[in-house]
VEXMAR-147654 format. One line per 5 residues: number of its first residue (from 1); for each residue x, y, z of C-alpha. Coordinates in steps of 0.02 Angstrom, whole numbers. Example, Ala and Ser with C-alpha at 12.3 -4.5 7.8 and 13.67 -1.06 7.14 Angstrom:
1 = 615:-225:390 | 684:-53:357 .
//
This chain:
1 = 171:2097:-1484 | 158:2082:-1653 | -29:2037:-1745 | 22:1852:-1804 | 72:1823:-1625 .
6 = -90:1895:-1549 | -197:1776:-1661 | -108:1606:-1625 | -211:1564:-1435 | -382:1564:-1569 .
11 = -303:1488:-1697 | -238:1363:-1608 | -409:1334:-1511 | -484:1319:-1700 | -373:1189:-1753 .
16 = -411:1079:-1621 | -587:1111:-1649 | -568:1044:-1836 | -473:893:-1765 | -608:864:-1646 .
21 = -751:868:-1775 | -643:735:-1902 | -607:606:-1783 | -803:630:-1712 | -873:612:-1839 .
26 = -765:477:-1901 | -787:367:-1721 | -977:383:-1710 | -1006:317:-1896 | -868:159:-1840 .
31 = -973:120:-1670 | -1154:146:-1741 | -1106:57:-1916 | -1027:-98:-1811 | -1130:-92:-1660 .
36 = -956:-86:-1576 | -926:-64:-1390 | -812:67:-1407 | -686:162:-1531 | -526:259:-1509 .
41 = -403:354:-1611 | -229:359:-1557 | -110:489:-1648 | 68:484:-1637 | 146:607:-1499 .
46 = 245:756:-1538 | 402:752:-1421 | 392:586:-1393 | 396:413:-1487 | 241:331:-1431 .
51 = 54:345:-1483 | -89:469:-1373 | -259:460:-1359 | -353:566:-1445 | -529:556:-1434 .
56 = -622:383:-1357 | -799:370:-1400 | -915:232:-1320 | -990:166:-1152 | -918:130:-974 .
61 = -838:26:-912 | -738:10:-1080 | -696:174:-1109 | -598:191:-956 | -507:19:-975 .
66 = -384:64:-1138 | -214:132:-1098 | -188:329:-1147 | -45:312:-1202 | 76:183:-1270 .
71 = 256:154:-1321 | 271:125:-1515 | 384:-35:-1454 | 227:-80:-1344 | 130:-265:-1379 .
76 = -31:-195:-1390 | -120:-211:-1573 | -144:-27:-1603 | 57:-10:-1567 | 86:-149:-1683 .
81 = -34:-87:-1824 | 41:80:-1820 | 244:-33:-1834 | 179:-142:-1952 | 75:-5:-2052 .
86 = -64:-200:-2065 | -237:-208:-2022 | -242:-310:-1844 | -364:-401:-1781 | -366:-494:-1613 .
91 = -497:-610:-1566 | -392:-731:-1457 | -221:-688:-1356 | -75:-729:-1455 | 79:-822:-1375 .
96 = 167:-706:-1294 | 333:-683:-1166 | 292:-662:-1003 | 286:-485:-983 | 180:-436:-1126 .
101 = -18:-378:-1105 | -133:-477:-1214 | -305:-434:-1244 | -379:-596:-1199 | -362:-549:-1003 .
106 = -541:-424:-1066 | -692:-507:-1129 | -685:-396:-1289 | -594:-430:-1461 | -505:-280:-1546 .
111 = -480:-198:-1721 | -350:-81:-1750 | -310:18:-1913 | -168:101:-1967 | -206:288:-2007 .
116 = -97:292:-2172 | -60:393:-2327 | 96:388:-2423 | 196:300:-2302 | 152:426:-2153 .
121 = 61:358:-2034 | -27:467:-1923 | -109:361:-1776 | -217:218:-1777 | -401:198:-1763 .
126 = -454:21:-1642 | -649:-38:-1594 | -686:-163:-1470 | -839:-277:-1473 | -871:-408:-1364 .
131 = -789:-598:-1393 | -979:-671:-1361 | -997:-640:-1532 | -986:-774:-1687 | -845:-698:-1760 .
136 = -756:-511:-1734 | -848:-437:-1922 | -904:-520:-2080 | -787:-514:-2235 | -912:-348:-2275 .
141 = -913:-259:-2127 | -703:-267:-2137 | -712:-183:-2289 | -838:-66:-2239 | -696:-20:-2096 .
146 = -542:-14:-2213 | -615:114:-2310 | -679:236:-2176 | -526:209:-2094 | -440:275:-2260 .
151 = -563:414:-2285 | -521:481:-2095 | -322:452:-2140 | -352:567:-2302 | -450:687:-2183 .
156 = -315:717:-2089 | -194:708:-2204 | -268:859:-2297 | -274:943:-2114 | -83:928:-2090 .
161 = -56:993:-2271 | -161:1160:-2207 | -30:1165:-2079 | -147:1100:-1904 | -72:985:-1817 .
166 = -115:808:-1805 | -53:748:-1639 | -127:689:-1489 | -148:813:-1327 | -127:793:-1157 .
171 = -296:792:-1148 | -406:681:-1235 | -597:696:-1271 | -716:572:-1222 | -890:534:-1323 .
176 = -1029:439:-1236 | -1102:348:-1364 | -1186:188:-1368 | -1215:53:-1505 | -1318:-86:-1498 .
181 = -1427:-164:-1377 | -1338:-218:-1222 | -1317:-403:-1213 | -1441:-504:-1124 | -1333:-544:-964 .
186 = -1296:-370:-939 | -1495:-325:-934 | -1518:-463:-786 | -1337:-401:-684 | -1437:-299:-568 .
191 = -1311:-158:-597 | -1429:-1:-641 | -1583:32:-738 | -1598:-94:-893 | -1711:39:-971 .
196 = -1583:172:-971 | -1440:165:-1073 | -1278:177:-998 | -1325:138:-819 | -1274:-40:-814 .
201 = -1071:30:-841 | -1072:218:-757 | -1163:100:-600 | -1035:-29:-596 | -883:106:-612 .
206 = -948:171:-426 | -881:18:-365 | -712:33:-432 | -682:220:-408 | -708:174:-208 .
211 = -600:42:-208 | -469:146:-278 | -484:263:-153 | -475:131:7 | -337:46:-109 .
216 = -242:232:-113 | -236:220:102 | -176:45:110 | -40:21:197 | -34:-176:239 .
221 = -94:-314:141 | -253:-331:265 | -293:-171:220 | -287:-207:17 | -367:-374:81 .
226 = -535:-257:187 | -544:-118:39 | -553:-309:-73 | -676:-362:31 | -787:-227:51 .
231 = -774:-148:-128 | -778:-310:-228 | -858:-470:-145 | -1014:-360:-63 | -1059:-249:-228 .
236 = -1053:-407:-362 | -1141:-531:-208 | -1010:-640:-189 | -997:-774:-28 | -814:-800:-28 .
241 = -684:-704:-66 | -502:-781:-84 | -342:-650:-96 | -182:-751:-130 | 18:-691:-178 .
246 = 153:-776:-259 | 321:-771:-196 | 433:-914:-219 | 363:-1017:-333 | 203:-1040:-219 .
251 = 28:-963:-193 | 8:-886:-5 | -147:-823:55 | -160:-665:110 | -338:-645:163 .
256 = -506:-748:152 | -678:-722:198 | -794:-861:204 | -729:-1011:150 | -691:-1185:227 .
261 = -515:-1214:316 | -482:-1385:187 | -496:-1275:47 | -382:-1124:90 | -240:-1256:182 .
266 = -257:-1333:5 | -201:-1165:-78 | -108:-1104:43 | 78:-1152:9 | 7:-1273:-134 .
271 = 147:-1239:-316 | 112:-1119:-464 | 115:-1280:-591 | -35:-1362:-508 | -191:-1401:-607 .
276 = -276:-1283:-521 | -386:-1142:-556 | -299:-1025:-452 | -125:-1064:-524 | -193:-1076:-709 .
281 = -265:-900:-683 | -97:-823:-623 | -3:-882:-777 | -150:-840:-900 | -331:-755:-905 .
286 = -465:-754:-782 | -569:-905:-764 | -751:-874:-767 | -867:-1019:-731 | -1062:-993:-721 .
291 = -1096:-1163:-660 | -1046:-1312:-567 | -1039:-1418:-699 | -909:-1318:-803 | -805:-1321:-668 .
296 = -794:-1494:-631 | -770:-1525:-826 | -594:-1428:-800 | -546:-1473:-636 | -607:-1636:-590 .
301 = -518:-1627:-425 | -552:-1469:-355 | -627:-1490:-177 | -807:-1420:-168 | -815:-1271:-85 .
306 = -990:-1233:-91 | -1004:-1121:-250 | -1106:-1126:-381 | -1004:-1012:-520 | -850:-930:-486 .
311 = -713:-806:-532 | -502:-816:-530 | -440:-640:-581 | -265:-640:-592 | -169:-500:-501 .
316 = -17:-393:-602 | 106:-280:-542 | 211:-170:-621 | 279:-204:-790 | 137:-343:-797 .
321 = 221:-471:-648 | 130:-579:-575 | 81:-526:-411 | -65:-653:-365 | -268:-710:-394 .
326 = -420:-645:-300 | -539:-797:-314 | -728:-754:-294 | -861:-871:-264 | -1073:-853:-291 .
331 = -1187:-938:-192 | -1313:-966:-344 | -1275:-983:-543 | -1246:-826:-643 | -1183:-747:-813 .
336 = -1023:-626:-810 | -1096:-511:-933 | -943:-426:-1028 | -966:-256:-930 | -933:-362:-758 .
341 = -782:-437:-826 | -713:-289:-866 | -735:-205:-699 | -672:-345:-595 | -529:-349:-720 .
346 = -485:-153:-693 | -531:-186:-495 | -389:-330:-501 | -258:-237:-584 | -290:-91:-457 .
351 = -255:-246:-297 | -109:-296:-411 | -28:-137:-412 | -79:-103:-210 | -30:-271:-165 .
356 = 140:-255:-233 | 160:-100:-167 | 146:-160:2 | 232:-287:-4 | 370:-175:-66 .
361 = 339:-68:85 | 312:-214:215 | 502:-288:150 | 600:-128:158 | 519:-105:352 .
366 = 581:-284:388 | 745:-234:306 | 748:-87:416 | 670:-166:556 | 820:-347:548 .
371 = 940:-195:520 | 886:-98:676 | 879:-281:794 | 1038:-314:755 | 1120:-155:787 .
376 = 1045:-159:961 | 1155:-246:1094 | 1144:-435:1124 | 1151:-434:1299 | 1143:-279:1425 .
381 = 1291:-274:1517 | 1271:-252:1717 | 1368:-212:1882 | 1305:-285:2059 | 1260:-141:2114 .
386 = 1174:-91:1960 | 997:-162:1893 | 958:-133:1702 | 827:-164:1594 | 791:-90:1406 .
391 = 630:-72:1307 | 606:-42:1128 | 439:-46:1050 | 401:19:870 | 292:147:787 .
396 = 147:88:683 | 210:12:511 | 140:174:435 | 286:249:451 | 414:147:450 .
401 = 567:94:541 | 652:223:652 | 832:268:722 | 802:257:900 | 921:149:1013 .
406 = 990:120:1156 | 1176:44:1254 | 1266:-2:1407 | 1431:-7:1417 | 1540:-76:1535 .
411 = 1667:63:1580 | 1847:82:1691 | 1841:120:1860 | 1678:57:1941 | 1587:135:1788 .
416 = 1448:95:1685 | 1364:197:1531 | 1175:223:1483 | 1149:262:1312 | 989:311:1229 .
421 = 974:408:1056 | 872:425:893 | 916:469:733 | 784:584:631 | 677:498:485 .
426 = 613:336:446 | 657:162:344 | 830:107:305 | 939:268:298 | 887:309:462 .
431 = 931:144:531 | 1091:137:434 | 1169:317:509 | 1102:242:676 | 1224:102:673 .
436 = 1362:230:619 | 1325:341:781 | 1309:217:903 | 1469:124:829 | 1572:283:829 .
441 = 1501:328:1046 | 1550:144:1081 | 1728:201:997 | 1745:345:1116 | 1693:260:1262 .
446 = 1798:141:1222 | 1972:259:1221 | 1917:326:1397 | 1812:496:1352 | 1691:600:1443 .
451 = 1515:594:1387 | 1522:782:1335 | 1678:718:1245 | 1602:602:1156 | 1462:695:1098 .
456 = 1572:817:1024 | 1679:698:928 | 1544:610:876 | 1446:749:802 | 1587:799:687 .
461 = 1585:608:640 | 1415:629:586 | 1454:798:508 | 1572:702:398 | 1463:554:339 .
466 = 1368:706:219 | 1202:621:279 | 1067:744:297 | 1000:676:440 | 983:739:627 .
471 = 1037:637:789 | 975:674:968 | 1085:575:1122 | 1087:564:1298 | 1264:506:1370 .
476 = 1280:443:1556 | 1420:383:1663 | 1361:288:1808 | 1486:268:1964 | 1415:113:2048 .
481 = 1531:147:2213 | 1461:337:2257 | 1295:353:2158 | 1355:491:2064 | 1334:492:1888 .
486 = 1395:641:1727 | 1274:647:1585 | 1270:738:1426 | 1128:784:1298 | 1125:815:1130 .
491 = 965:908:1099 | 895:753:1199 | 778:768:1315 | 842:765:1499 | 841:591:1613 .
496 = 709:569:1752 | 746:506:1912 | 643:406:2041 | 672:433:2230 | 634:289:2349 .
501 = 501:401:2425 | 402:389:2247 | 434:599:2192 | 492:573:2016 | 622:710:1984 .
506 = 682:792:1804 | 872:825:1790 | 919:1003:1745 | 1028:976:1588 | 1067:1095:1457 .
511 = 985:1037:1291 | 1126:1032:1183 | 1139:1029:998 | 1065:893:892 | 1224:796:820 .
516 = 1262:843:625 | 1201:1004:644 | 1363:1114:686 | 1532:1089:678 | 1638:1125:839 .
521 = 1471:1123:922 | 1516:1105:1119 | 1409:1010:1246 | 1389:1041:1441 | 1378:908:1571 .
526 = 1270:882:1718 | 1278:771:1851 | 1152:678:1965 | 1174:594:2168 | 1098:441:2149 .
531 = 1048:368:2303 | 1013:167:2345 | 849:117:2257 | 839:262:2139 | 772:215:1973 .
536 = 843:330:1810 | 741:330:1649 | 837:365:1497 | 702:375:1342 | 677:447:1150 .
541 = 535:565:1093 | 418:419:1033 | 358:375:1226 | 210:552:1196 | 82:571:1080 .
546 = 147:753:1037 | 323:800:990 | 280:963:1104 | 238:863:1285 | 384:713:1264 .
551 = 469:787:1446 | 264:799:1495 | 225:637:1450 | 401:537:1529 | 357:605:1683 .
556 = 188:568:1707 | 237:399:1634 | 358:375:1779 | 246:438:1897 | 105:359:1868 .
561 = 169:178:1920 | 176:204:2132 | 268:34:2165 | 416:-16:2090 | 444:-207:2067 .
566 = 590:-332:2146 | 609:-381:1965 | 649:-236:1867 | 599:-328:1724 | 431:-330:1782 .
571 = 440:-133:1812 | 499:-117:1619 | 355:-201:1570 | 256:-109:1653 | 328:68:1577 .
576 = 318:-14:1406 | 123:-68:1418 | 98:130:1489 | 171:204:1346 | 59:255:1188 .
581 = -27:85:1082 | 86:52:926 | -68:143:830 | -41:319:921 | 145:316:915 .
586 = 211:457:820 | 384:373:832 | 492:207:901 | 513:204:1073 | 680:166:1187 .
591 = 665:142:1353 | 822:126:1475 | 790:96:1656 | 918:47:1776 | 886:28:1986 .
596 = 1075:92:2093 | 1049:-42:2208 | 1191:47:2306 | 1347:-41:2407 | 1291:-63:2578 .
601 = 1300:-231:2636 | 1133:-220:2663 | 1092:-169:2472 | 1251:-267:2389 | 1169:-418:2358 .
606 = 1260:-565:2275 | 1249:-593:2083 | 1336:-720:1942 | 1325:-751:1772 | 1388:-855:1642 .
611 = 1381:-883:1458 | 1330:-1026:1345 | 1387:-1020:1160 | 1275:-1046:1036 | 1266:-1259:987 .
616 = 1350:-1293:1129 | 1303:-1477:1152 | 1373:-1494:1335 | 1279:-1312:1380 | 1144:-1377:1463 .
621 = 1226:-1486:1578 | 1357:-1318:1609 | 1207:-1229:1664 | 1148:-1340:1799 | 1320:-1347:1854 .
626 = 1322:-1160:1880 | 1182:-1159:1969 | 1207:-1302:2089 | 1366:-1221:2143 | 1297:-1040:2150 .
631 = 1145:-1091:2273 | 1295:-1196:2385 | 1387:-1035:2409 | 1239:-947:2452 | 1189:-1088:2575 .
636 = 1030:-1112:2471 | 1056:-1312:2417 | 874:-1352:2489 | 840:-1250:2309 | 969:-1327:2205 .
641 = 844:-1488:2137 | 696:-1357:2084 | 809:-1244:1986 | 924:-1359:1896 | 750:-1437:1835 .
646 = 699:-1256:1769 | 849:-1197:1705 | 883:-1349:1603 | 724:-1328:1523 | 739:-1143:1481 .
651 = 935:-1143:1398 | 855:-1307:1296 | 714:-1203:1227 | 827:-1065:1222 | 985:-1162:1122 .
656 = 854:-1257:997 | 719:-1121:960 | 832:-971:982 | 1003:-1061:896 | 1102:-911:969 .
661 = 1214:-864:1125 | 1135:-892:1273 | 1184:-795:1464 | 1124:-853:1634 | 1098:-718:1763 .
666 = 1049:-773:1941 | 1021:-637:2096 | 1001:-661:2296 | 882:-534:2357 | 823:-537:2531 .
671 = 685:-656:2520 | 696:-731:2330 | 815:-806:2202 | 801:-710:2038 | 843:-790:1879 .
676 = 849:-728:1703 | 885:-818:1541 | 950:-696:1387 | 941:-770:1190 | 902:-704:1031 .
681 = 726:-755:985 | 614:-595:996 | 468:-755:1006 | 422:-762:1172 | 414:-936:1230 .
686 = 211:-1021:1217 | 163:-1192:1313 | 123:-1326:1213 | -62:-1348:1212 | -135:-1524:1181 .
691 = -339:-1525:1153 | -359:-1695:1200 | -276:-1829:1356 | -231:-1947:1210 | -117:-1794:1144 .
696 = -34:-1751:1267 | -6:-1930:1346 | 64:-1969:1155 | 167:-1817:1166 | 375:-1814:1172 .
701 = 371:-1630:1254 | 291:-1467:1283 | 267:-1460:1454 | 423:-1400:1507 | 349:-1230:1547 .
706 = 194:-1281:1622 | 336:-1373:1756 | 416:-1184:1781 | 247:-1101:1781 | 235:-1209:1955 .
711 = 379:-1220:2028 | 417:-1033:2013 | 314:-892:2116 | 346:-767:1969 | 363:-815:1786 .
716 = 377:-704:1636 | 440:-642:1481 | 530:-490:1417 | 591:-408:1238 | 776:-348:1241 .
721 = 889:-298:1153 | 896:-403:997 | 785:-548:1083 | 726:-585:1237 | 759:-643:1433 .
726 = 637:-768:1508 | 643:-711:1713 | 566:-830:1861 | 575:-782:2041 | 577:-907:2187 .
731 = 554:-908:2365 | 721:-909:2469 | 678:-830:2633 | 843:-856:2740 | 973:-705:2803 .
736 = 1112:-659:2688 | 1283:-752:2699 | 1433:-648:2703 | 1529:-560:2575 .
//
């Protein structure tokens, strides 16, 4: 090492020390000369064409409000001082396009300086003072600035000649240093001490610095809504607190404490381009009254809402969008001092940029989750002597959409197939390579394969895609006229298995390999005796609260419920209200149960079906057609009146409020009539509820359920697949016919 080389770390530490003392001593003659609230020396960057800060020298909450760092393109005055090499000052915002900053959204007026000599311009040196005063500086106390502004651009000028560098750092010093008297306002804002200097700001900055943190964990807009709540309208007193989004050329609101019903149904929905204080703070600056009577002198027709002054921040996102306003109201007249402006400005970009990022997050899980719905089956398909029903409940939105699904398939040969699989990750990849796996099984069941088969080809389909991500699959075969069934897993875990004499029972399967993890990977089938009334569970990993204890957890699942329903609807219900709450769910659940009814005579029991397209205007009379001739061949017409009443008034709900395919599915068991109605509306169906006589005398419909409710000894509804199936029981004690 050579002795230059060993001296640069000092020399380099006593340059910055000499460009530390200039610009001090330059700032803290510029704030106490002016009595400004804060000044701030940006130099231009070294491997980069924008402007750093330097070294800011004032009082919270300013200090912490200008940007560090800007682009020399950027529309803020110190950018445009150091382009246009001019003296700028902005007291008032200045027309600007729609995503440019403007200083009027503070309560402060700026200066900025170019740092000049010879044509080099070496930063730019900006003060702020409040806009409550007459005027941003007398004619005298410009000039006064102009020429210690050119004294510090000589200063370091001469620096750069002795070869230290005059550029900003990645880290910038801070000065607290105070000017004049605090305004009046600020001494009676019950933030701090007024006696000691600097407590009003560092106190209100507590404030803000939590809600970043809650704002940080937010995951949902109730969340940024509760950290707004908590962080904002309790520290500065507020009664009300209104948080509102725009999307669509209206304002929505997405959380409200406190205020009366007319005025938020007013806002919510209501256009951007009403006279409105809400809308006229979205497309401009906040709107601070301190009285009643201000506020009626600007909006005439804004409904009272028991305030007496009142605050409309607007929200930005990114890039400066408009995101929304959070609309505070006081309970008693008050003063924003300029300090409490400034916070509740810096707390409302913070909800901008947390609301948008939710919102963000809450449309790519949608996208994921309308992705995932519609790559699950429409309709399960079923055998006589086989009883299905499917489950499939999601993880908490925390993390996202996942891969899990499940299929039946309607196979040769008195076959059926039970599918159930999950695909590793999260969000709209996951759900993506999901659709590509369960598209290429139904392909290979399709041709005729074996479940190992299958597995095998389509792991080297997966393999292919280049995806990075991991699937896990169980493959069954079901042979409705033996009981026996061949199964295959793909580092899945094993089916369970439910004996008529209640001992749950765990199939002995080897594990397999996880699909697009080796090529030519081979998989070994097991096979199961299924006899009449055996129930077989088919599930993914998310059904335990550890990834260790999923087997664990299944089985004490399926163990834990001692009596297993008629309706196996009823039964999947059950399993799904067992399973962990969507807050303890490391993961989206599947859940595939099907009941071998077996093929006695005794067991066999009678089934139909039929299908209604979608808009089918003669569908409803079709359905009580098919079941007025399905109750005469069972010899149950006594029946016929009841049911053709019900079932019309479930495929009309279905076929108006689903607008989708609809399938009938009616059952003879020994001493009922089960019925089930299949559509596409995950909604499950609500009575109409009228809170007076007059109502519901006046009333054109809604009771249509109320009718089934009665008429039916079991009533219910179910998620499946992508919607739903609305399932009744009724009474029909009588011996079987023949088949």
């Amino acid at each position: 090492m050579t002795e230059a080389t060993s001296h640069r770390p000092s020399e380099t530490v006593r340059h910055t020390e000499i460009l530390q003392q200039t610009l001090y001593t330059a700032l803290h003659d510029v704030v106490g000369k002016l009595d400004a609230v804060m000044g701030i020396v940006y130099l231009a960057e070294q491997r980069s064409q924008g402007l750093g800060t330097a070294m800011i020298a004032g009082s919270p909450p300013a200090i912490f409000w200008m940007p560090d760092r800007m682009d020399l393109d950027a529309p803020y005055s110190s950018a445009v001082a150091f382009r246009t090499r001019e003296f700028i000052v902005a007291e008032e915002p200045h027309p600007t396009s729609d995503d440019e900053y403007f200083v009027g959204l503070f309560p402060y007026a700026i200066a900025s300086a170019p740092l000049t000599v010879n044509d080099h311009c070496y930063g730019v040196l900006s003060i702020l003072l409040p806009t409550s005063r007459h005027g941003m500086c007398s004619n005298e106390q410009i000039e006064w600035l102009e020429g210690r502004n050119n004294q510090l651009a000589h200063a370091l000028a001469h620096l750069s000649s002795q070869g230290i560098p005059v550029t900003s750092s990645f880290r910038p010093v801070l000065v607290p240093m105070f000017g004049g008297t605090p305004p009046e306002s600020s001494r009676n804002a019950k933030w701090g001490l007024p006696y000691a200097r600097g407590s009003t700001g560092l106190t209100l900055m507590y404030p803000l610095r939590r809600l970043a943190i809650a704002l940080n964990r937010a995951f949902t807009a109730k969340d940024v809504f509760c950290a707004a709540k908590t962080y904002i309208l309790d520290p500065f007193g507020a009664k009300d607190i209104t948080l509102s989004a725009v999307a669509d050329g209206r304002i929505w609101v997405v959380g409200h404490s406190g205020k009366s019903s007319a005025v938020i149904k007013r806002l919510h929905g209501s256009s951007v381009n009403d006279s409105d204080p809400t809308a006229d703070a979205l497309y401009g600056r906040p709107i601070f009254f301190s009285d009643s009577s201000q506020r009626k002198d600007s909006y005439p027709n804004a409904l009272e809402d028991g305030g007496e002054s009142w605050a409309y921040l607007p929200l930005r996102g990114g890039n400066f969008r408009r995101i929304g306003v959070c609309n505070l109201i006081f309970s008693e007249e008050r003063t924003f001092a300029a300090e409490e402006q400034t916070v509740l400005m810096m707390m409302a970009d913070l909800l901008g940029s947390a609301l948008e990022r939710v919102r963000l997050s809450q449309r790519e899980h949608e996208l994921s989750r309308c992705l995932q719905k519609r790559l699950l089956p429409r309709f399960l398909a079923e055998l006589p002597e086989v009883t299905i029903a499917a489950r499939h409940l999601s993880a908490t939105p925390d993390f996202g959409s996942g891969g899990d699904w499940y299929d039946v398939i309607t196979l040769h040969a008195n076959q059926i197939g039970l599918v159930v699989g999950d695909v590793e990750g999260h969000g709209v990849e996951s759900t993506v390579v999901m659709g590509q796996v369960r598209t290429a099984i139904l392909a290979y069941a399709s041709e005729g394969h074996s479940p190992s088969e299958i597995l095998k080809r389509t792991n080297e389909i997966l393999l292919r895609l280049d995806t990075d991500l991991l699937a896990t699959c169980c493959v069954l075969y079901l042979n409705v006229s033996n009981g026996k069934a061949q199964g295959c897993l793909a580092g899945h875990p094993p089916p369970l298995v439910k004996n008529t004499d209640r001992t749950t029972q765990l199939v002995t399967a080897h594990p397999g390999v996880p699909l697009g993890v080796q090529s030519a990977a081979l998989y070994q089938s097991f096979d199961i005796q299924l006899n009449s009334g055996a129930l077989l569970l088919l599930y993914t990993d998310g059904i335990a609260r550890r990834h260790d204890d999923v087997v664990a957890s299944a089985t004490e699942l399926l163990g834990s419920l001692d009596d297993v329903d008629s309706n196996l609807e009823g039964y999947a219900d059950r399993l799904a209200a067992a399973v962990p709450d969507q807050q303890h769910r490391l993961d989206d659940v599947a859940l595939l149960v099907a009941r071998y009814e077996g093929v006695s005579p005794a067991s066999h029991l009678p089934s139909k079906r039929m299908e209604i397209q979608r808009r089918d205007l003669q569908g409803v009379r079709a359905s009580r057609k098919f079941v007025r001739e399905s109750l005469k061949g069972w010899g149950l017409d006594t029946l016929s009146d009841d049911l053709e009443l019900i079932v019309s008034e479930l495929t009309t709900n279905a076929l108006i409020h689903a607008d989708s395919d609809v399938e009938l599915r009616l059952r003879l068991r020994a001493d009922r009539i089960q019925m089930e109605v299949c559509d596409s509306e995950t909604a499950p169906p609500i009575p109409t509820f009228y809170a007076t006589k007059e109502e519901e005398s006046e009333a054109e419909g809604g009771r249509g359920l109320y009718i089934v409710d009665a008429l039916t000894s079991a009533f219910g509804s179910s998620p499946s697949g992508r919607g739903k199936i609305v399932w009744l029981e009724m009474s029909a004690s009588r011996e079987f016919p023949a088949e």
